[in-house]
N, C-alpha and C positions, 0 to 999 in steps of 0.2 A: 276107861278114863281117857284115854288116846284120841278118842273119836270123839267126845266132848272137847277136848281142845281142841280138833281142826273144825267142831261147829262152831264153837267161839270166835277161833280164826278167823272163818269164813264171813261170820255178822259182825266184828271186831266188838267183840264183848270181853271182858276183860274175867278171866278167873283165876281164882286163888281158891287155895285147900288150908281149912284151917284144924289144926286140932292134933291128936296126939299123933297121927301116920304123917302128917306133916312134922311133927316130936324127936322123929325117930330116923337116925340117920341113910341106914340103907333103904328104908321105906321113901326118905327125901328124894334119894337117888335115887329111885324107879319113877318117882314123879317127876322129877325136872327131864331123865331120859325119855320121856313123854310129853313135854312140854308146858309143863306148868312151872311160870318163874314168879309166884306170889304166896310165899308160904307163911302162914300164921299157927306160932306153938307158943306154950310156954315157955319162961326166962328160962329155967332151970337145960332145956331144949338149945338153946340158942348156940351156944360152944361147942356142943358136939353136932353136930348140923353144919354150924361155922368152917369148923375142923372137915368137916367133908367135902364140902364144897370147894375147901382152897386146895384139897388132895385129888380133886377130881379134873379129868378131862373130860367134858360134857362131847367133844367131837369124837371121842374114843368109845363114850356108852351108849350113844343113840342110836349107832345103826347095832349096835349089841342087843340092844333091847329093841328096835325092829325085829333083831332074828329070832327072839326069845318068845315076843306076841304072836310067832307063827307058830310056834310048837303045838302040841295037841296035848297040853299041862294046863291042869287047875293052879298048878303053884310054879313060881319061876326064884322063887325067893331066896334057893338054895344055889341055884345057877347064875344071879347075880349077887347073890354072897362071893361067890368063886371067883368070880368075874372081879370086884372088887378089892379081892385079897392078892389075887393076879399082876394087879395092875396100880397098886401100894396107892388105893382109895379108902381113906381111914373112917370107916363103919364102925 
């Protein structure tokens, strides 16, 4: 997803993720720490999403998850869970 936002960047195309991983809070957080700020979920979605983003420091997760897309892990989910709970980003 990372590398799709800097093609976007690059042609300034505009993208947004819409749908339930956009829903769901710490999944929000792995996309914005990647660079997407156009998220579309459900109402029911919207509060707890809300709720994280005003708990978040987006300059504290990005180079976080820079270091995490280096790993040689299928899954980082649990490392930015931690990461998260760490750093009183309410998931």
């Amino acid at each position: 997803i990372k590398r799709v936002v800097e093609h976007c960047d690059l042609a300034k195309v505009s993208l947004s993720v819409c749908g339930e991983m956009a829903g769901r809070p710490l999944e929000a957080l792995g996309l914005l720490a990647v660079g997407i700020r156009s998220l579309s979920m459900t109402y029911p979605s919207l509060g707890p999403v809300k709720t994280m983003i005003r708990s978040a420091n987006l300059a504290e997760v990005v180079p976080y998850m820079d270091y995490l897309l280096t790993l040689p892990t299928s899954s980082i989910r649990e490392r930015l869970k931690s990461f998260a709970v760490d750093h009183g980003i309410i998931v």
